[in-house]
DSSP file (Angstrom, degrees, kcal/mol; ACC not computed):
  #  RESIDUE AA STRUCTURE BP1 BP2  ACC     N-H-->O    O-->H-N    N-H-->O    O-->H-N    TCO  KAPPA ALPHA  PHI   PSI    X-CA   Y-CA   Z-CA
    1    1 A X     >        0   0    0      0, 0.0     4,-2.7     0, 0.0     5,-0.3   0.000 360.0 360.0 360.0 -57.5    0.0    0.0    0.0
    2    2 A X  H  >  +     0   0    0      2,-0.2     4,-3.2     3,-0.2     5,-0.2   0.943 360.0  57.9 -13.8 -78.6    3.0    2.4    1.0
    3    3 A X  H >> S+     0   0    0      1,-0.3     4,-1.2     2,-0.2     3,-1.1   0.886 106.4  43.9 -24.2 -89.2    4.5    1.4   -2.5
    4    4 A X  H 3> S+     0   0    0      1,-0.3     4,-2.2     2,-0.2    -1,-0.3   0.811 113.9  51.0 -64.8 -30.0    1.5    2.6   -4.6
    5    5 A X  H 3X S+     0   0    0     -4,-2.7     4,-1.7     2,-0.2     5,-0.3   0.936 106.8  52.3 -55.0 -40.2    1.2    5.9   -2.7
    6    6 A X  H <X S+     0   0    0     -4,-3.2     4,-1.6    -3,-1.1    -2,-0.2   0.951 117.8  42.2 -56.9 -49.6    4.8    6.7   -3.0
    7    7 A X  H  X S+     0   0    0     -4,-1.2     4,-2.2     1,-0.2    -2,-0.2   0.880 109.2  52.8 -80.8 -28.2    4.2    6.1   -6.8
    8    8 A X  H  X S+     0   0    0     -4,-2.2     4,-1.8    -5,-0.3    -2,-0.2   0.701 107.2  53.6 -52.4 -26.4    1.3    7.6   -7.0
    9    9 A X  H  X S+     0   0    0     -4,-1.7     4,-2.0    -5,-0.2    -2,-0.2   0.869 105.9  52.3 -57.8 -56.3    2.8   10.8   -5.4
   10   10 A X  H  X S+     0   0    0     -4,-1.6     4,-0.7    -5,-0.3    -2,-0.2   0.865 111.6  52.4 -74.9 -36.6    5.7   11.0   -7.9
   11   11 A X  H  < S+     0   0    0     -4,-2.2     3,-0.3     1,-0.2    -2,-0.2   0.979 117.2  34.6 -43.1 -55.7    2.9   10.8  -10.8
   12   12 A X  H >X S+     0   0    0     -4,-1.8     3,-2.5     1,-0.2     4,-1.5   0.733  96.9  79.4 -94.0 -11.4    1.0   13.3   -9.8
   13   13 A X  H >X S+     0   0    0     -4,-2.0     4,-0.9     1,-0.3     3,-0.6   0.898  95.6  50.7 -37.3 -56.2    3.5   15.7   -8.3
   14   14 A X  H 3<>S+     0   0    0     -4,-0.7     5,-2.6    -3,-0.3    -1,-0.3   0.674 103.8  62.8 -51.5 -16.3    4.5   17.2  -11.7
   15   15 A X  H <45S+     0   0    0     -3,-2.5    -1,-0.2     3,-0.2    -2,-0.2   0.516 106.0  38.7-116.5 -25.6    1.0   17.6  -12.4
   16   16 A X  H <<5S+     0   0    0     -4,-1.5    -1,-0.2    -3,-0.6    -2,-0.1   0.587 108.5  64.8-119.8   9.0    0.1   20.2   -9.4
   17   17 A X  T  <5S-     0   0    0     -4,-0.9    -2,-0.2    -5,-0.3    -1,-0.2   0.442 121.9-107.7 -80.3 -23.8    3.2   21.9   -9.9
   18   18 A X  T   5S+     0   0    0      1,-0.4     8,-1.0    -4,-0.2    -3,-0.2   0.448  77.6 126.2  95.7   4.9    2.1   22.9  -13.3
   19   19 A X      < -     0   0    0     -5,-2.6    -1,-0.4     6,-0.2     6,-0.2  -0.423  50.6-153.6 -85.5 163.5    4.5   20.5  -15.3
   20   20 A X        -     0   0    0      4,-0.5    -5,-0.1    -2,-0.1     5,-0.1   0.206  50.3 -87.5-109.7  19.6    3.7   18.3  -17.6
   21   21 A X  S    S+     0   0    0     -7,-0.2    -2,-0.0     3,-0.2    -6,-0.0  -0.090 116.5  77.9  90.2 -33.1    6.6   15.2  -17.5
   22   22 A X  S    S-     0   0    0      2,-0.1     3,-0.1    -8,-0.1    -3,-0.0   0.159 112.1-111.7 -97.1   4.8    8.5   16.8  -19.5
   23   23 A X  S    S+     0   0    0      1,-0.2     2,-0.2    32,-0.1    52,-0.1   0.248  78.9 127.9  88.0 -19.3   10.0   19.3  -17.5
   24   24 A X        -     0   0    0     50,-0.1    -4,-0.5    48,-0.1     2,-0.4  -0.315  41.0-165.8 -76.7 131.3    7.8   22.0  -19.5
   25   25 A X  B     -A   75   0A   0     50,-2.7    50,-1.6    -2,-0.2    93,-0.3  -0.961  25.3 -89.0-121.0 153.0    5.9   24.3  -17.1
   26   26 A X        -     0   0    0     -8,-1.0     2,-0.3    -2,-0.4    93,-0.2   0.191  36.6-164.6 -43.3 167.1    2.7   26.9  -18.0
   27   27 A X        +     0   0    0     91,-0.3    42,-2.1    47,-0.1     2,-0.3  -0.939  12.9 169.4-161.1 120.2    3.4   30.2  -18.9
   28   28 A X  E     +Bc  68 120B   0     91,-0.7    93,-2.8    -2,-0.3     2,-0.3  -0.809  12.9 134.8-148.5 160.5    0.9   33.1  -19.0
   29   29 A X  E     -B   67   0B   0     38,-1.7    38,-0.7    -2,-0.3     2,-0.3  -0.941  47.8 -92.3-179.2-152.0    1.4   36.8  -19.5
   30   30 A X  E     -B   66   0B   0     -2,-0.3    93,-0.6    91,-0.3     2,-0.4  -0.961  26.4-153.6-122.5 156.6    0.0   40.0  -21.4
   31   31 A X  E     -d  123   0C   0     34,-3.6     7,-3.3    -2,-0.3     2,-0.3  -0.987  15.9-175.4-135.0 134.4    1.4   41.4  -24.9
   32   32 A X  E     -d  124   0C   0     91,-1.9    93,-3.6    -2,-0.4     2,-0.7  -0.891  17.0-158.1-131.9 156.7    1.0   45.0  -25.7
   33   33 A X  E    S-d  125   0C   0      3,-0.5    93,-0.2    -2,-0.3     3,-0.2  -0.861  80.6 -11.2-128.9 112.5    1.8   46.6  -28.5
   34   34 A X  S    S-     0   0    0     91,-2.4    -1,-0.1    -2,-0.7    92,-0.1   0.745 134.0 -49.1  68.6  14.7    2.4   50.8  -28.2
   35   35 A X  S    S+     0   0    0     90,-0.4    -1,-0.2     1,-0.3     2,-0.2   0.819 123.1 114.0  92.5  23.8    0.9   50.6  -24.5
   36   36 A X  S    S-     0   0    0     -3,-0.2    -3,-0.5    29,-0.0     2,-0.4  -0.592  82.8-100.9-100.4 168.5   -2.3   48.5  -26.0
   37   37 A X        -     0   0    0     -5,-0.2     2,-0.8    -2,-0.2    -5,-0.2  -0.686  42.7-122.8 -76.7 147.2   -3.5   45.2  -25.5
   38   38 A X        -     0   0    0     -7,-3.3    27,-1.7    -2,-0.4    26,-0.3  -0.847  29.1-150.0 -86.6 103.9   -2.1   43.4  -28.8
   39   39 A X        +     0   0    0     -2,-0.8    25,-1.6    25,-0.2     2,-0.4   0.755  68.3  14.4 -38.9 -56.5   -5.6   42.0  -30.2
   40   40 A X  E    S+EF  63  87D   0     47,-1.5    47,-0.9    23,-0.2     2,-0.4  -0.912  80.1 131.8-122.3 156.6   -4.7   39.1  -32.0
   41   41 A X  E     -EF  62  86D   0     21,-1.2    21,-1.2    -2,-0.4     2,-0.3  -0.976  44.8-126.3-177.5-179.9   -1.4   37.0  -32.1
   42   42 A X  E     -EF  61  85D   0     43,-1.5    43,-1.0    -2,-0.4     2,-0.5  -0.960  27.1-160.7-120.7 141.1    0.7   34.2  -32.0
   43   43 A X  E     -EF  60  84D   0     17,-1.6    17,-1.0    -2,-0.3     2,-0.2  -0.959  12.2-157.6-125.0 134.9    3.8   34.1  -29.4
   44   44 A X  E     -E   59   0D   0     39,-3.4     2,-0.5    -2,-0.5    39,-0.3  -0.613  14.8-161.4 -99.0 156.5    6.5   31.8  -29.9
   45   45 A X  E     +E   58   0D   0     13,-1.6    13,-1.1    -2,-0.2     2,-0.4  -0.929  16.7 173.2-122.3  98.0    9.2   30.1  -27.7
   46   46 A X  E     -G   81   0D   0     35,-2.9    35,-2.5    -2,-0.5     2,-0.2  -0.943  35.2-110.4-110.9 148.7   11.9   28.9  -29.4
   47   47 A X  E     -G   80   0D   0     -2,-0.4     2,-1.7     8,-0.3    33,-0.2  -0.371  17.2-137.5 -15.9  97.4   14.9   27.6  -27.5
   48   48 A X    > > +     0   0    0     31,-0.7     3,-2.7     1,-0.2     5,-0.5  -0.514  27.5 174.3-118.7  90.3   18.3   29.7  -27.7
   49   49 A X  G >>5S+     0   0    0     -2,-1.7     3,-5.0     1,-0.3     4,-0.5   0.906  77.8  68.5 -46.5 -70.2   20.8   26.6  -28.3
   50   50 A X  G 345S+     0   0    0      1,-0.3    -1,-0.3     2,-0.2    -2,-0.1   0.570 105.0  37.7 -53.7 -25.7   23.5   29.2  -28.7
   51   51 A X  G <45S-     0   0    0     -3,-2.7    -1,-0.3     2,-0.1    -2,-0.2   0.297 131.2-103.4 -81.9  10.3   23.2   30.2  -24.5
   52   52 A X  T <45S+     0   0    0     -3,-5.0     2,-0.7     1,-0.3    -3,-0.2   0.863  77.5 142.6  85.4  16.9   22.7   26.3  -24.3
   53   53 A X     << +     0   0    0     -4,-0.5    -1,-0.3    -5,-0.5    -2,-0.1  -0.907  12.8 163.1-120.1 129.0   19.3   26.0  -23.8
   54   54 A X        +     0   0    0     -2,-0.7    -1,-0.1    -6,-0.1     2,-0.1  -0.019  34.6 127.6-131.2  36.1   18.2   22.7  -25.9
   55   55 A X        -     0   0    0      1,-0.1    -8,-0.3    22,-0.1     2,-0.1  -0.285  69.2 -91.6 -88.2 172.6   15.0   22.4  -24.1
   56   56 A X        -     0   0    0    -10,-0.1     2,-0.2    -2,-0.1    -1,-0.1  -0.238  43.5-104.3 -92.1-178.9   11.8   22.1  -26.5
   57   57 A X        -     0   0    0    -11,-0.1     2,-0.2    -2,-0.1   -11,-0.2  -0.595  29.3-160.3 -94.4 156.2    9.5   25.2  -27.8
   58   58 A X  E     -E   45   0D   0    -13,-1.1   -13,-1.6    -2,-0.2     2,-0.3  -0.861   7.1-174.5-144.5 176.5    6.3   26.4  -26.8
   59   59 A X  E     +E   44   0D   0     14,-0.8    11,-0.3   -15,-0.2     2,-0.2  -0.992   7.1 176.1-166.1 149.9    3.6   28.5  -28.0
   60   60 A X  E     -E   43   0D   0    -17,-1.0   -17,-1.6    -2,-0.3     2,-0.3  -0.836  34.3 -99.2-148.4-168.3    0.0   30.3  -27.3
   61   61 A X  E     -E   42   0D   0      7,-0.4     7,-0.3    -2,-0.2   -19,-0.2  -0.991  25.5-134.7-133.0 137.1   -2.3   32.4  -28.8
   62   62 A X  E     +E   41   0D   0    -21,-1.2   -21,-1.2    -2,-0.3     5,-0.2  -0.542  29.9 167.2 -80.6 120.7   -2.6   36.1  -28.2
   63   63 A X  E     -E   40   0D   0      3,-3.4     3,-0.5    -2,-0.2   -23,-0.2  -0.593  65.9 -16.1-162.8 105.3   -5.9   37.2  -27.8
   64   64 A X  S    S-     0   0    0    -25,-1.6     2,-0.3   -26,-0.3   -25,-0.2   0.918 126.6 -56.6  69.4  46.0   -7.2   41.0  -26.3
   65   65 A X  S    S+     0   0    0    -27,-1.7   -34,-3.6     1,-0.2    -1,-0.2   0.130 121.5  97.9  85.8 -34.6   -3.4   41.4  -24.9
   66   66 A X  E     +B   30   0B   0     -3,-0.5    -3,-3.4    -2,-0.3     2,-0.2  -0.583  46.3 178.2-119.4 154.4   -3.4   38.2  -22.8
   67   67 A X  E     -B   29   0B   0    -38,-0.7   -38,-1.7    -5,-0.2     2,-0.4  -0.928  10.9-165.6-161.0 146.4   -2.1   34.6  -23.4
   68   68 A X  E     -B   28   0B   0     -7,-0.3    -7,-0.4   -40,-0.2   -40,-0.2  -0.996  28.0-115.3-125.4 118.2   -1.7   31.0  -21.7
   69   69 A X        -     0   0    0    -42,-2.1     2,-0.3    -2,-0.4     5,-0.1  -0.001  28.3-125.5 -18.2 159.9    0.3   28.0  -22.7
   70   70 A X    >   -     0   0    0    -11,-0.3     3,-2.5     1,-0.1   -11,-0.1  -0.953  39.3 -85.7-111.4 111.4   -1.4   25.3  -23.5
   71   71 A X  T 3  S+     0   0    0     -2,-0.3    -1,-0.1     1,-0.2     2,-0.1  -0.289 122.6  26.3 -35.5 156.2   -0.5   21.8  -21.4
   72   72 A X  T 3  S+     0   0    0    -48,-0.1    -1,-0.2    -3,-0.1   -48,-0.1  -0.436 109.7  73.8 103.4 -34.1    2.1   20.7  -23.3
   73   73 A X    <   +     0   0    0     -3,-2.5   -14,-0.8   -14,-0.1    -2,-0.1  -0.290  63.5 109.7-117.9  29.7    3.3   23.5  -24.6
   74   74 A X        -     0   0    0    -16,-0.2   -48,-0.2     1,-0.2     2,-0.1  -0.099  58.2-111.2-100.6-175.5    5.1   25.5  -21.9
   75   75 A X  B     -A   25   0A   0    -50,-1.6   -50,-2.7    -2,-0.1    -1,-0.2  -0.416   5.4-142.6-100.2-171.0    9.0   26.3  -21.4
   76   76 A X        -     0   0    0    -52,-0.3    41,-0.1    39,-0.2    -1,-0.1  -0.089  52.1-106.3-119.5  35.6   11.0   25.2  -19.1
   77   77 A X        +     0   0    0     39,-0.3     2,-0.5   -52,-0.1    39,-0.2   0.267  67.6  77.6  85.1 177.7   12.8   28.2  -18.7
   78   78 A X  S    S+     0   0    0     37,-2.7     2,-0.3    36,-0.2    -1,-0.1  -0.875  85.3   7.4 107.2-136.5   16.0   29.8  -19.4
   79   79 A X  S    S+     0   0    0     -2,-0.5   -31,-0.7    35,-0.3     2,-0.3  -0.797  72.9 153.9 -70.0 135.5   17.4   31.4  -22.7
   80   80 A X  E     -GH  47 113D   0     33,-1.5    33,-3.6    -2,-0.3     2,-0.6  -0.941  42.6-117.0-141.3 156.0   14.8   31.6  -25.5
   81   81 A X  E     -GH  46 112D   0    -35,-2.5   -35,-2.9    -2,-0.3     2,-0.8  -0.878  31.5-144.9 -84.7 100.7   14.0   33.5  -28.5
   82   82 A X  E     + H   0 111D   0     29,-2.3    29,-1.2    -2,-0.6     2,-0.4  -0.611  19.5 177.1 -61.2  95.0   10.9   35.3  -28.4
   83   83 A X  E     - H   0 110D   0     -2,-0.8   -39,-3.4   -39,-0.3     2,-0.5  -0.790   6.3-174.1-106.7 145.3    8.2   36.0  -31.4
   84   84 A X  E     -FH  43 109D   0     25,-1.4     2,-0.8    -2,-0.4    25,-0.6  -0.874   5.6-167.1-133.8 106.7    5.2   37.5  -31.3
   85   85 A X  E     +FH  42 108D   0    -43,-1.0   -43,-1.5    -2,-0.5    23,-0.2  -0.756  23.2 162.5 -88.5 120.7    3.0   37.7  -34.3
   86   86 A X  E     -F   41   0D   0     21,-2.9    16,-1.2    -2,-0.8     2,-0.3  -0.617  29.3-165.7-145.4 176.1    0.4   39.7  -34.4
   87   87 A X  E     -FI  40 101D   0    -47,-0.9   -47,-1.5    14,-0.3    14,-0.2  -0.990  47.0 -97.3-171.2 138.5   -2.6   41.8  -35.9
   88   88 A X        -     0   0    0     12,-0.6    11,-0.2    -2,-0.3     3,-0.1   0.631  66.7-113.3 -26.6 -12.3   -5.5   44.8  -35.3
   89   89 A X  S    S+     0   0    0      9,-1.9     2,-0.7    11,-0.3    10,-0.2   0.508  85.9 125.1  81.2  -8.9   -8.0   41.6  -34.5
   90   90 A X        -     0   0    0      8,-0.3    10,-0.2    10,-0.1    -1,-0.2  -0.768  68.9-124.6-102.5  82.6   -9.9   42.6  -37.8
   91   91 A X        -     0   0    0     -2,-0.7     6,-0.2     1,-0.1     7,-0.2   0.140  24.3-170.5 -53.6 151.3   -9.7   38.9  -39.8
   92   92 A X  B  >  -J   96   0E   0      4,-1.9     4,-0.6     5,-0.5     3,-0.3  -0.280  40.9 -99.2-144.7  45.5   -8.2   39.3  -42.8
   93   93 A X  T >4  -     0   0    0      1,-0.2     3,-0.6     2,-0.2    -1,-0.4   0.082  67.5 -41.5  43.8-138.7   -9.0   35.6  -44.3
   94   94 A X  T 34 S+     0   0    0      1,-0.3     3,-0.3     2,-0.1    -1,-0.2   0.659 132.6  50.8 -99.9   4.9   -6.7   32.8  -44.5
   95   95 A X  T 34 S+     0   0    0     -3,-0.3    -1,-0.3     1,-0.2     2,-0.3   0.736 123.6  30.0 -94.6 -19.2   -3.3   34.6  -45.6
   96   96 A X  B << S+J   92   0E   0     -3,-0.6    -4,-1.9    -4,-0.6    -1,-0.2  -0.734  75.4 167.4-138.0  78.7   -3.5   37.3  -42.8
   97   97 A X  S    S+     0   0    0     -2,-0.3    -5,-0.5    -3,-0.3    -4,-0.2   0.979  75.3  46.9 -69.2 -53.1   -5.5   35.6  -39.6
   98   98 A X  S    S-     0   0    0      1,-0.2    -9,-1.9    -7,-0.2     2,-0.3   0.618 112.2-125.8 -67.6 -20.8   -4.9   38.1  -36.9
   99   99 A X  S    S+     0   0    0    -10,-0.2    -1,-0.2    -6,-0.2     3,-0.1  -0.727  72.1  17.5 113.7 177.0   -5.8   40.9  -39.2
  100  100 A X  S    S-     0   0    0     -2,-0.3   -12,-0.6   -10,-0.2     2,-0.6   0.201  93.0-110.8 -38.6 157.0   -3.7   44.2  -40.2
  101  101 A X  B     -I   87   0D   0    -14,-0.2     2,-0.4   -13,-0.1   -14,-0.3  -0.922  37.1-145.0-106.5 129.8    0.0   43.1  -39.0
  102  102 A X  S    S+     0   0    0    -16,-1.2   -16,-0.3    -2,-0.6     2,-0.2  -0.999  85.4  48.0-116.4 124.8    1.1   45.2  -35.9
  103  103 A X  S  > S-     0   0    0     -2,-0.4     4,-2.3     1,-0.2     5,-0.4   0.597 115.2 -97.9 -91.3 153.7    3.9   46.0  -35.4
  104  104 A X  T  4 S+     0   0    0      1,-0.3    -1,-0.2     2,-0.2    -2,-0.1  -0.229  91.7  11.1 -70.9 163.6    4.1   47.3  -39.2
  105  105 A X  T  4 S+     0   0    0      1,-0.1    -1,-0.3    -2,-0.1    -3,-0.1  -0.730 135.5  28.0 -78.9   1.5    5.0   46.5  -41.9
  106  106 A X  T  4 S-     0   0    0      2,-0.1    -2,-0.2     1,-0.1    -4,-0.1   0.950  76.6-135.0 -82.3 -48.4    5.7   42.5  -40.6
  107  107 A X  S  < S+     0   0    0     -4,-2.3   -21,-2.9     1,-0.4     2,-0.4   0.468  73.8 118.7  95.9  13.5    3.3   41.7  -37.8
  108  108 A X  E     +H   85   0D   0     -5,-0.4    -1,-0.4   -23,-0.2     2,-0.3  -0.960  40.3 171.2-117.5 138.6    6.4   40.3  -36.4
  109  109 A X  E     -H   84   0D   0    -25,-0.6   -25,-1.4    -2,-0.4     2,-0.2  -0.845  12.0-157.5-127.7 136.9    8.4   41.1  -33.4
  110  110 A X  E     +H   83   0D   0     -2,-0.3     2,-0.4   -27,-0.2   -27,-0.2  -0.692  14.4 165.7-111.4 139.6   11.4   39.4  -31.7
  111  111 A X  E     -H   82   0D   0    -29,-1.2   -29,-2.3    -2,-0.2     2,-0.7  -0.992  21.5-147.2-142.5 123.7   12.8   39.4  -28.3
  112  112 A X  E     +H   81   0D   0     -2,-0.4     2,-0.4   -31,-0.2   -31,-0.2  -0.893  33.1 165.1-110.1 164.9   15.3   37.2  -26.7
  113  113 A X  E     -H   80   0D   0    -33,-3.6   -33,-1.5    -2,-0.7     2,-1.3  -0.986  52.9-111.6-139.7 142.5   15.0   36.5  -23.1
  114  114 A X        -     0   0    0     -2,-0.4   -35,-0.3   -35,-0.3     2,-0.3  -0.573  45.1-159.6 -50.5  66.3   15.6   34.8  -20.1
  115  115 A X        -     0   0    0     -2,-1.3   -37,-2.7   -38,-0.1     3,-0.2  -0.397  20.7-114.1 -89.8 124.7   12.1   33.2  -19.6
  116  116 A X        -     0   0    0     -2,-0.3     2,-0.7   -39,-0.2   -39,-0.3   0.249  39.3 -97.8 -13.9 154.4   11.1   32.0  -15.7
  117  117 A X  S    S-     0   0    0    -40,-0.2    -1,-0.2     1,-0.1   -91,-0.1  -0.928 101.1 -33.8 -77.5 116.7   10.7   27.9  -15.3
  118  118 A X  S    S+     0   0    0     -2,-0.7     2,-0.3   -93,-0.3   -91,-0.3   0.255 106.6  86.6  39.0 169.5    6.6   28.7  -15.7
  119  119 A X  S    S-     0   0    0    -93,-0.2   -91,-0.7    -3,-0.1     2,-0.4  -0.964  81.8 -20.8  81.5-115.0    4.9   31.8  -14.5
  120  120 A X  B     +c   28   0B   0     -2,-0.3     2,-0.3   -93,-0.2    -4,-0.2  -0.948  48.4 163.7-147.7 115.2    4.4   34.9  -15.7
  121  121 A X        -     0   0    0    -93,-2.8   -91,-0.3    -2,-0.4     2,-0.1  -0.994  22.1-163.2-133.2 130.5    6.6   36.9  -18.9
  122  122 A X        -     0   0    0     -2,-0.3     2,-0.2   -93,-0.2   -91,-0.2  -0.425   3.3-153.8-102.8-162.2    4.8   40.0  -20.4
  123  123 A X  E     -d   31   0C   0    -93,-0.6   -91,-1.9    -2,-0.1     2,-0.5  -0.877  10.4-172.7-154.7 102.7    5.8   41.4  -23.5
  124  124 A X  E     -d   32   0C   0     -2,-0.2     2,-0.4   -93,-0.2   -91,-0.2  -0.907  12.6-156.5-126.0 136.1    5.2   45.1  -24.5
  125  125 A X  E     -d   33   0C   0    -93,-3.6   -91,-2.4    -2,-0.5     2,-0.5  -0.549  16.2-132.5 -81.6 133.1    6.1   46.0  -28.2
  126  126 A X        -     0   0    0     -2,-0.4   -93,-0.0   -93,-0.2   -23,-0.0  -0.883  26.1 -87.4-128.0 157.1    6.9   49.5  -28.9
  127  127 A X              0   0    0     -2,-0.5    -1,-0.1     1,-0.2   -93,-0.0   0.344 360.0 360.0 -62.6 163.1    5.8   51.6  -31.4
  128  128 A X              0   0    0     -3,-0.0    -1,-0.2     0, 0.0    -2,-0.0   0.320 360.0 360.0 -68.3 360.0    7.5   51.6  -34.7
């Protein structure tokens, strides 16, 4: 009985910690673009092997300035490169989803960072 609580403990531990097994933990934040909420986006995590960090990528979706990780889909902290793609919110069919691209003229903007193991990283874009 001992036994299967002891493993059952170590299952679920990651699990109320905010990991997923995988070392990856949530990640939540706002993105603002010129002291706005940014309406629509994408933000990307990628991994910045050159500081060493060979951990996997994560990603959300931007949506009225705020975003959450997805299980799976968290950091686990460290160096990354940061993108955030992004748009007025006004759809603009299937080549332009988020809509006008802000920041002009790309929709694109990149950051690298030191990102927490899971928590909280804002983002504010500034104007062009």
């Amino acid at each position: 009985m001992l036994t299967r609580t002891l493993v059952l403990a170590a299952v679920l531990a990651p699990l109320a910690t905010g990991c997923d097994g995988t070392g990856r933990r949530e990640l939540s934040g706002t993105v603002t673009y010129d002291g706005k909420p940014l309406p629509s986006g994408t933000i990307l995590f990628e991994p910045d092997a050159t500081k060493g960090n060979d951990g996997p990528p994560g990603s959300a979706t931007v949506t009225n300035g705020q975003y959450r990780t997805d299980p799976g889909k968290g950091v686990t902290g460290g160096p990354y490169r940061v993108r955030v793609q992004g748009g007025n919110g006004v759809n603009a069919g299937e080549l332009n989803p988020h809509g006008s691209p802000l920041p002009p003229p790309t929709g694109e903007y990149r950051v690298n960072a030191d990102l927490p193991q899971g928590g909280t990283f804002d983002v504010a874009i500034p104007p062009p």
